[in-house]
N, CA and C of each residue as an Amber inpcrd file, in Angstrom:
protein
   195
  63.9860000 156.3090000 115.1210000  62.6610000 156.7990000 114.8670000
  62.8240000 158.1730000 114.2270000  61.7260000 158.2380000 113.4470000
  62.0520000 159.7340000 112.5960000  60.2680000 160.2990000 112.5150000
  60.5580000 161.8520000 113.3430000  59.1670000 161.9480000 113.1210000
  58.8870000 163.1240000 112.6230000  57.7610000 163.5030000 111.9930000
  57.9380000 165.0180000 111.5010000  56.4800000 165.6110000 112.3430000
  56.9380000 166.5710000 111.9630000  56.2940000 167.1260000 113.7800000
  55.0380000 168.5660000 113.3330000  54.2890000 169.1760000 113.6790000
  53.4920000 170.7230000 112.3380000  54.2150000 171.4920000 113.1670000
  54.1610000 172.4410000 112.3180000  54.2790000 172.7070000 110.7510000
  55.4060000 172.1790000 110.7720000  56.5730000 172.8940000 110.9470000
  57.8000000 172.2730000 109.9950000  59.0530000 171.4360000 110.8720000
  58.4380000 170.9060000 111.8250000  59.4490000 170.3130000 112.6540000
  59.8050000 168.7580000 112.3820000  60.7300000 168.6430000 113.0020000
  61.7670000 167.3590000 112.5700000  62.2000000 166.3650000 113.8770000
  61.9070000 165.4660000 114.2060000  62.4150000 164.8980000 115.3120000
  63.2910000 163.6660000 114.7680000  64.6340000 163.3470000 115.1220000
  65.0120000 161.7800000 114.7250000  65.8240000 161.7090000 116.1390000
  65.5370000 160.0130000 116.3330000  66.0390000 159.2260000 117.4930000
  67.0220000 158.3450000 116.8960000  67.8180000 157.8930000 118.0780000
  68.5160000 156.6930000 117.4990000  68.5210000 156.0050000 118.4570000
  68.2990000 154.3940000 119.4090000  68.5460000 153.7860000 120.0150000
  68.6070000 152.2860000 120.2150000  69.2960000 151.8130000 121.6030000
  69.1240000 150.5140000 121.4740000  67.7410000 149.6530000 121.4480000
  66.6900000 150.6760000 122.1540000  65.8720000 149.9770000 122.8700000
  64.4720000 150.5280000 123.0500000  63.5700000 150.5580000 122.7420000
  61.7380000 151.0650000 122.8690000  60.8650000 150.7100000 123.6750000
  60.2970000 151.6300000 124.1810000  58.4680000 150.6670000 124.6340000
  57.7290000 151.5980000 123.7770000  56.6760000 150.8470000 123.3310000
  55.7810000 151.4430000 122.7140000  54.6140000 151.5400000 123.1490000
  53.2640000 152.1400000 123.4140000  52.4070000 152.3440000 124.3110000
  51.0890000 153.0450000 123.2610000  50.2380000 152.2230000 123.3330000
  48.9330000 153.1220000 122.5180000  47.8130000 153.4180000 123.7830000
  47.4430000 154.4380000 123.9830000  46.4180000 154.8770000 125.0660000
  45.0650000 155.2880000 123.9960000  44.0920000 155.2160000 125.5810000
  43.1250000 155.8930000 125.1990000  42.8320000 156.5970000 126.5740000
  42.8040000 157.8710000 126.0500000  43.2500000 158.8290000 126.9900000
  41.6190000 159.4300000 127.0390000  40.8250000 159.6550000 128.3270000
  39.6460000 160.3020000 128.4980000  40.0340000 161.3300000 127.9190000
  38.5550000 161.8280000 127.5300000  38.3550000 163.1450000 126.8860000
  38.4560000 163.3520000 125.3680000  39.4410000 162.4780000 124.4770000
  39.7400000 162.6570000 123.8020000  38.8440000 161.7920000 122.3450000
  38.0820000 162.2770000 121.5010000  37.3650000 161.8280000 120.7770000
  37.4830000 161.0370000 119.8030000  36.8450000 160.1210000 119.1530000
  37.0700000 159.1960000 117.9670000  38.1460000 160.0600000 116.6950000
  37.2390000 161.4440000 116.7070000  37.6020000 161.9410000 114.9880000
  38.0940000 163.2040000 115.9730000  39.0900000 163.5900000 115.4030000
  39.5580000 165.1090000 115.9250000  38.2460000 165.9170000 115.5560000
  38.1880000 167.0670000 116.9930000  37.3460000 168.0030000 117.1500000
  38.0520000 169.4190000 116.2050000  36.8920000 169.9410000 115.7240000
  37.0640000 170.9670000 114.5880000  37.2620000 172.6720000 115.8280000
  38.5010000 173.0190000 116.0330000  39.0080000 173.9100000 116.9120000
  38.9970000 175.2670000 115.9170000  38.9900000 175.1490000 114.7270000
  39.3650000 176.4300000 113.9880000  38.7690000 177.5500000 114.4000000
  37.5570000 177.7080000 114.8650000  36.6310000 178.9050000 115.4280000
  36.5850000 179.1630000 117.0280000  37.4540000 178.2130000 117.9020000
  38.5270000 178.8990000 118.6070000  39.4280000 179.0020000 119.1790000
  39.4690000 179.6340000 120.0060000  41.4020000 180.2870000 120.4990000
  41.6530000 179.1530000 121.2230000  43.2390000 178.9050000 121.7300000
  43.5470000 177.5910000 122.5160000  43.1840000 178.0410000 124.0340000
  42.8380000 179.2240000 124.6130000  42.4540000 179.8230000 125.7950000
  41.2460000 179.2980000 126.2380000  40.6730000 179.0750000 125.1250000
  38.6070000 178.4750000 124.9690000  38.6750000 177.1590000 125.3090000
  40.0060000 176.3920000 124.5090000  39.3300000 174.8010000 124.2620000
  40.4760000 174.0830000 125.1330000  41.3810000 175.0570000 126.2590000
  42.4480000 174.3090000 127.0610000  41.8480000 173.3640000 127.8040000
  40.9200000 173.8400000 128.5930000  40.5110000 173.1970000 129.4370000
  39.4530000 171.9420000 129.0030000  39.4200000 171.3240000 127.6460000
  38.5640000 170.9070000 127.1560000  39.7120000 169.3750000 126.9670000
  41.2960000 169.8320000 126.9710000  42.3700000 168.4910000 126.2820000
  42.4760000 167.9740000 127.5200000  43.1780000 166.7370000 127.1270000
  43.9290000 166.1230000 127.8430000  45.2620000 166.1470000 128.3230000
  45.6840000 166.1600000 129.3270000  46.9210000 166.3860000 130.1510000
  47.9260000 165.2110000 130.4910000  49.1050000 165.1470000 130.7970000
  49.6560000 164.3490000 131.0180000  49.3710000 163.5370000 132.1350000
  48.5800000 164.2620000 132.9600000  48.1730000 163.5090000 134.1040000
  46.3380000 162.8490000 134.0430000  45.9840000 162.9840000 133.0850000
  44.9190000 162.6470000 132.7170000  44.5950000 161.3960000 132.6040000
  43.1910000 160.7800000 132.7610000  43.6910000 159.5130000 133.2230000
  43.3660000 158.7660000 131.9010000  44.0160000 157.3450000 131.7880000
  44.5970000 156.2960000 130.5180000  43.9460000 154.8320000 130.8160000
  43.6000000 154.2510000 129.7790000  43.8230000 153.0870000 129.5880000
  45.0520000 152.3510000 128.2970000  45.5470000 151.7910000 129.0750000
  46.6220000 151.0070000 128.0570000  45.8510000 149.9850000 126.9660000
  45.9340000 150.3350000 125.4410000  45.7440000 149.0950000 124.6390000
  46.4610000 148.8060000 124.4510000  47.6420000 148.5960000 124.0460000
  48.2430000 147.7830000 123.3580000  49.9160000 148.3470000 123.7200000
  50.9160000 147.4040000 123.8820000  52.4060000 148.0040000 124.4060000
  53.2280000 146.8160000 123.7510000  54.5270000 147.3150000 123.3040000
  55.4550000 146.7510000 122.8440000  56.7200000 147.3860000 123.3000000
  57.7120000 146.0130000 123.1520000  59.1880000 146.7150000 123.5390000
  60.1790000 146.1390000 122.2380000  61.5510000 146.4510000 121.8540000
  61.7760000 146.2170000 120.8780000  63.2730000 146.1900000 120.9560000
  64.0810000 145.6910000 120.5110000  65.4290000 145.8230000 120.7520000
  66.0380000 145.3790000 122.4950000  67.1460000 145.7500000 122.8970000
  67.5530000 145.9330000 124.4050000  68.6160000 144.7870000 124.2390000
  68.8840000 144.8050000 125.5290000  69.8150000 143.4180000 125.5530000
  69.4360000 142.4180000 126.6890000
């Protein structure tokens, strides 16, 4: 997997094996919310967290043995 990351970051994987997982994570809106007017201090408490709660659509696995 090769991902490019903002601004200028770079991620690459290499492996035998994947799950893949699409959520829909509360809180989080159809169209990204327009943050430019403010600080991340204002709109923290507004994201979603890792512990936030999910519904699973759709999951795949890929490779393995």
């Amino acid at each position: 997997m090769d991902l490019g990351l903002f601004p200028d970051g770079r991620l690459s994987l290499t492996g035998a094996a994947a799950d893949f997982h699409l959520l829909d994570a509360e809180g989080i809106p159809d169209a990204p919310p327009d943050y430019s007017e403010r600080r991340l201090s204002e709109v923290r408490g507004d994201l979603p967290w890792w512990d936030s709660e999910c519904t699973v659509l759709k999951a795949a696995t890929t490779g393995g043995k």
